[in-house]
C-alpha positions, 0 to 999 in steps of 0.5 A, spaced: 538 393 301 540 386 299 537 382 295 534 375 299 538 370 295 533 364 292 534 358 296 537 352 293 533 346 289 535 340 287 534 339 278 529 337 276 534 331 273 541 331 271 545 327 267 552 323 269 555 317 264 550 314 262 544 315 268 539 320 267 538 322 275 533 325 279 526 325 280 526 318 279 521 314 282 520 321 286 526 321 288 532 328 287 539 326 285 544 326 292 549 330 290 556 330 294 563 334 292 569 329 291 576 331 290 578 324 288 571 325 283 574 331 280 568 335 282 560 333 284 557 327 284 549 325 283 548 319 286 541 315 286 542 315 294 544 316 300 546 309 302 551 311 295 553 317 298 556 313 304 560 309 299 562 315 295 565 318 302 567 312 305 571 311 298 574 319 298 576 317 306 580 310 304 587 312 303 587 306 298 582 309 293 585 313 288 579 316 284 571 315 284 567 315 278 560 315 278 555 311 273 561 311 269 558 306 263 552 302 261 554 295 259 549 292 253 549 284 258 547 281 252 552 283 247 557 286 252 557 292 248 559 298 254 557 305 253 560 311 257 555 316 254 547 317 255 547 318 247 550 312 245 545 308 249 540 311 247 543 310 239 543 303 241 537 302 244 533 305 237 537 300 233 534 293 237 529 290 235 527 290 242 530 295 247 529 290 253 533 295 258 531 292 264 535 286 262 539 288 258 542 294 260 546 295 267 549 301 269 554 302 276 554 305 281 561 307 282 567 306 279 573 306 283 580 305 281 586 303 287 593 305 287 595 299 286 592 299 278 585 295 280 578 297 277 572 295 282 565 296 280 561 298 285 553 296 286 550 299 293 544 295 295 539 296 300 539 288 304 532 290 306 529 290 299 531 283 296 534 283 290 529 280 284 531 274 281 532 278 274 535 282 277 540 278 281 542 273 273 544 281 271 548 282 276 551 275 275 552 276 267 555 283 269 560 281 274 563 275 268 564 280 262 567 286 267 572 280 269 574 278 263 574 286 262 579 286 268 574 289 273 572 286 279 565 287 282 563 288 289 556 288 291 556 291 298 549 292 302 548 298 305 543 300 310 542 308 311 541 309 318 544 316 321 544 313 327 549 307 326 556 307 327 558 307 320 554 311 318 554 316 323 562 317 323 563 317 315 559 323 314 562 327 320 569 325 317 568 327 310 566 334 313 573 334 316 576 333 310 573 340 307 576 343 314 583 340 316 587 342 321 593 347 320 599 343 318 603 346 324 597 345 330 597 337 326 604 336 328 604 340 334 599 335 337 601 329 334 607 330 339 603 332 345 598 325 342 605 320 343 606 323 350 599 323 353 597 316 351 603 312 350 600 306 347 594 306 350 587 308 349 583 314 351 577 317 351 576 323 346 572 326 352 578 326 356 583 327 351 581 333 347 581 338 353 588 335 354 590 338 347 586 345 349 581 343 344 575 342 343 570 334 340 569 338 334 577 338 332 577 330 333 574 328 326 581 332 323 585 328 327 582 322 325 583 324 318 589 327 319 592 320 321 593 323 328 588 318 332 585 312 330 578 308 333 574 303 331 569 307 326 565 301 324 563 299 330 563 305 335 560 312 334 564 318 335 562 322 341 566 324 348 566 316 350 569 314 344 576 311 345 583 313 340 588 311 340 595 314 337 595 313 329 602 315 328 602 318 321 597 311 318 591 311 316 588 304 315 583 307 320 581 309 315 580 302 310 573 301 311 570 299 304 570 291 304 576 292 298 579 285 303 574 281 298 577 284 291 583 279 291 590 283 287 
């Protein structure tokens, strides 16, 4: 007889970068495996989450590092390690973390060489005006450090388009299509809609496939949608993507000047 396996549990904390995280507050770490984070990521959040899968999906994205240092805003002084943090906390006068030390939540790094700090932030919790003065310090000296910052307002919902099709598409990353079917539909994709729309509804069975294989599609480059605006079920309409995934850039990255 087999024995009953335990069932999985979140730690009790872990550390990543500088960051101790889980059971904060009450809170466990969320976890999400990212190719282009080379492994797992503890995220403080869902709403980050989100982001680390919108940014594993974005063909603009080359790597995802999470908490990746903590920066001293007062000296400008950066950590990449919890020990080193803790080595310099000791050696202050007065610690002052929560004014003095800033931590990211992601950093990403493009194709095109740009390093963006990411800060995700609930918008129905404003921000502290401590807290905002921080932001504003952090996002001077990462400049000067040749880094941008984004500040994007994310509030998780499962229902909500954005939401919903971000989560659904990262699942399909982990399960493509065989190459072979991916080509054969993209040829059966160019003569069934021809330049137009089509709701997936209509279009899947067309293929002699199911809705389930749509989100494949979508990540494959086969079909496109407006996946910020409208959920993904039969009613959604697609259109041919021919190979492009700028379907796919959905983190506000336009606001990050090259």
């Amino acid at each position: 007889m087999n024995t009953p396996k335990r069932p999985l549990t979140a730690p009790k904390h872990t550390v990543q970068g500088a960051r101790v995280l889980g059971r904060i507050s009450g809170r466990p770490a969320v976890f999400y495996h990212s190719r282009k984070a080379g492994g797992i990521l503890a995220l403080e959040s869902a709403g980050e989450r989100i982001i680390a899968q919108l940014a594993e999906l974005d063909p603009r994205v080359k790597s995802i590092s999470p908490q990746p240092f903590a920066l001293d805003v007062t000296t400008g002084k950066v950590f990449t390690t919890r020990q080193d943090l803790e080595d310099a906390r000791k050696a202050r006068v007065s610690v002052n973390a929560l004014r003095r030390d800033y931590t990211p939540d992601l950093l990403l790094v493009l194709h095109d060489g740009r390093r963006i700090i990411i800060e995700v932030k609930d918008p129905r919790h404003a921000l502290r005006d401590e807290y905002r003065e921080k932001l504003d310090t952090a996002r001077r000296m990462l400049a000067m450090r040749g880094e941008h910052f984004l500040l994007i307002p994310l509030q998780y919902a499962e229902s909500a388009p954005l939401v919903h099709n971000t989560e659904l598409l990262a699942l399909a990353l982990a399960h493509p299509l065989a190459p072979d079917v991916t080509r054969a539909v993209s040829e059966q994709i160019k003569t069934l809609l021809d330049g137009n729309q089509m709701a997936l509804r209509d279009l899947m069975p067309a293929l002699d496939l199911t809705l389930r294989e749509a989100p494949a599609l979508i990540t494959a480059g086969v079909l496109g949608a407006d996946l910020a605006r409208f959920v993904l079920n039969g009613r959604a309409l697609v259109h041919a993507a021919n190979g492009s995934l700028s379907h796919l850039e959905l983190l506000p990255l336009e606001e990050v000047k090259p």
